[in-house]
N, C-alpha and C positions, 0 to 999 in steps of 0.2 A: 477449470477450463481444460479442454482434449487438447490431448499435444497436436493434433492436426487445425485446431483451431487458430487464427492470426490473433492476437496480438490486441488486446482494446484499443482502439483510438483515443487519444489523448484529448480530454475536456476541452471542446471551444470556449473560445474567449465568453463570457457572456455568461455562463452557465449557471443554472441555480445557486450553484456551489460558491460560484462568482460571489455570485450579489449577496450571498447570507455572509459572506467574510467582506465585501464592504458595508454592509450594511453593520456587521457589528462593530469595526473599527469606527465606522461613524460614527454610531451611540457609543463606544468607548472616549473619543476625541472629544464629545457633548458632554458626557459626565465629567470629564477631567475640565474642559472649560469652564463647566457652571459648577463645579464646587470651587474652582481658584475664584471664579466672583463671588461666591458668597463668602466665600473668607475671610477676603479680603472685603468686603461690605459689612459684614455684620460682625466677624472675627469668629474665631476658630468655636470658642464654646458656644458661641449662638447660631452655627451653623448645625442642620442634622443633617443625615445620611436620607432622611425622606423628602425635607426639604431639595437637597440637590436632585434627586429620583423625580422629584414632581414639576421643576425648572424644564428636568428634559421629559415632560410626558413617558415614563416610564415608570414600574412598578420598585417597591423596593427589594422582591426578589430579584429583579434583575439586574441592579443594580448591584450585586452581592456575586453574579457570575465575573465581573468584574473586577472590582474591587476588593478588598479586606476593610473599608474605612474612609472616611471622609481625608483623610490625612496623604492616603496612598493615591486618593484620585487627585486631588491638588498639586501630586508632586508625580503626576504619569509623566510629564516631562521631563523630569530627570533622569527615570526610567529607558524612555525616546531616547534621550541625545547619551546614555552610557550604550544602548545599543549602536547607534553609529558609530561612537568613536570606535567601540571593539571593530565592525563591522570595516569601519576604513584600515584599521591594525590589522586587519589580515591580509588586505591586499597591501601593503607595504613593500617594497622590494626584499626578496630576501638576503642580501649583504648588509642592507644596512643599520646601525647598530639600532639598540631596542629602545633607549631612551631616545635616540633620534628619531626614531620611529613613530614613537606613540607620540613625541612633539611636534611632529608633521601628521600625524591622524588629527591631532586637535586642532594646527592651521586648516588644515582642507575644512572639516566639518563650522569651525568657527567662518570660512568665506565662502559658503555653499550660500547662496543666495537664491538660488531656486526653492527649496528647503530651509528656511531660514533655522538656525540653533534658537530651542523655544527661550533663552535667556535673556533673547533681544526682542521676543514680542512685546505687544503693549500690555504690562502690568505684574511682569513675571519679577522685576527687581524689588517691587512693596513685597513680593511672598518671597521671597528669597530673605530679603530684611528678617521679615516676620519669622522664618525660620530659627533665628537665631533668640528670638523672645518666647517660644511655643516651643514646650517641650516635648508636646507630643510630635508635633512637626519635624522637630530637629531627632527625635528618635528615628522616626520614618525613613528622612531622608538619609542620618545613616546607615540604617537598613538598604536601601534600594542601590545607593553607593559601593556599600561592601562587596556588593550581590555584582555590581558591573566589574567592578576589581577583581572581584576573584575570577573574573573568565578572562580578564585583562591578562592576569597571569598566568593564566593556563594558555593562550595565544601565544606569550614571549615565551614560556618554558617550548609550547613546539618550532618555533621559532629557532632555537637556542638546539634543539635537537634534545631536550634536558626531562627529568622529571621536574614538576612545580613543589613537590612533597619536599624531595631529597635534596634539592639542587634551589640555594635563598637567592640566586640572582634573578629570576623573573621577578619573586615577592619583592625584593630590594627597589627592582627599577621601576615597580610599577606603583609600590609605594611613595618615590620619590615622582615619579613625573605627573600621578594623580595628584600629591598632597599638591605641588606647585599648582595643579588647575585649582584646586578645591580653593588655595587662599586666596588667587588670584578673584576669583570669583566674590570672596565674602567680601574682599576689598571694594569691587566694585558694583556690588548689591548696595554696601552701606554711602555709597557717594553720593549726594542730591544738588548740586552743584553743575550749573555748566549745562547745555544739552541736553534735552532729553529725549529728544525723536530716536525712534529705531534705526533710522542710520547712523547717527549718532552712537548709541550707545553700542554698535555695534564694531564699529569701529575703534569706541573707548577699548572695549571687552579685547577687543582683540589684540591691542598695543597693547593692553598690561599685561596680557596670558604672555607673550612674546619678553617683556621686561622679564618676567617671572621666572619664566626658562631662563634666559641670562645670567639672570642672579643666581639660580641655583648652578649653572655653570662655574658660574664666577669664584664661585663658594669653594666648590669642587676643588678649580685648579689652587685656589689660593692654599686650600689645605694641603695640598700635594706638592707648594712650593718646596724645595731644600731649606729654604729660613724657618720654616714654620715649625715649633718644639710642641707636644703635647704636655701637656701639664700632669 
């Protein structure tokens, strides 16, 4: 462009560009829906990766611009919701401390009801369950876990004003306020008892993530009490 030239105008709403990036979140949204049903319908080893491809009218090359795996599109939800909580963790206030922080990214995202957390759609607690029986499943999703924590803690260490390398308090905190979400979670995948509507369980979800923080508070001060002796 000539320096005397103005400036491109900025893409309208609408624009090719638009609709080929909704259009691929859609078919991304489709493939991750219709592999978590055939998963959960037929189970993990009698699911393929063309099967799901052929669910959503699409090929299996492109189903591969996507994916790595039938494992990685069953669990693009987990994926989803470690991008927001990061995503709420950066808007945080900046004073407030970093375990409080990311215990309030996970309230807000857990009560966003416009955007529901996919933990509380219909059917996502059987693959959650099922995660823990499927090994490749459970490799996956500590993969994609690992991969949201580690920018969790690249967020507290700038937070912190800190390096994440040099400086173990972001790793520290984000290992503790993550692992509280992760058990609180397995606890109530494995629950079948009680409720099962998505208000419901969305509401369970969210009283236990809440108990979960407490008790690791709890913990906390208890060890920090004057009585308390290390062994």
């Amino acid at each position: 462009m000539k320096a005397s030239e103005p400036p491109a105008a900025p893409r309208p709403a609408g624009t090719p560009e638009d609709r080929r990036r909704r259009r691929t979140r859609q078919t991304r949204a489709a493939l991750a829906t219709a592999a978590l049903e055939l998963i959960l319908e037929r189970g993990l080893a009698a699911t393929t990766v063309e099967a799901i491809a052929e669910r959503v009218d699409i090929t299996r090359r492109t189903f591969s611009r996507h994916f790595t795996g039938k494992e990685d599109a069953a669990l693009d939800f987990v994926r989803g919701d470690g991008d927001r909580i990061n995503a709420l963790l950066r808007t945080r206030p900046a004073g407030e401390p970093p375990l409080l922080a990311y215990r309030r990214a996970v309230r807000e995202w857990l009560a966003d009801r416009d955007d529901p957390a996919w933990h509380v759609r219909p059917r996502i607690r059987g693959l959650l369950a099922l995660v823990d029986r499927e090994p490749a499943l459970f490799a996956a999703y500590e993969r994609i876990r690992v991969d949201a924590q580690e920018e969790s803690i690249r967020i507290i260490a700038d937070r912190l004003g800190s390096d994440d390398v040099r400086d173990i308090r972001p790793a520290v905190v984000v290992g503790a306020a993550a692992g509280v979400l992760t058990a609180a979670l397995r606890v109530w995948a494995r629950r079948t008892d009680g409720d099962t509507s998505d208000a419901s369980a969305a509401a369970d979800l969210a009283a236990l993530v809440e108990r979960s923080y407490d008790a690791l508070i709890g913990e906390a001060a208890a060890a920090d009490s004057p009585g308390t002796t290390e062994e």
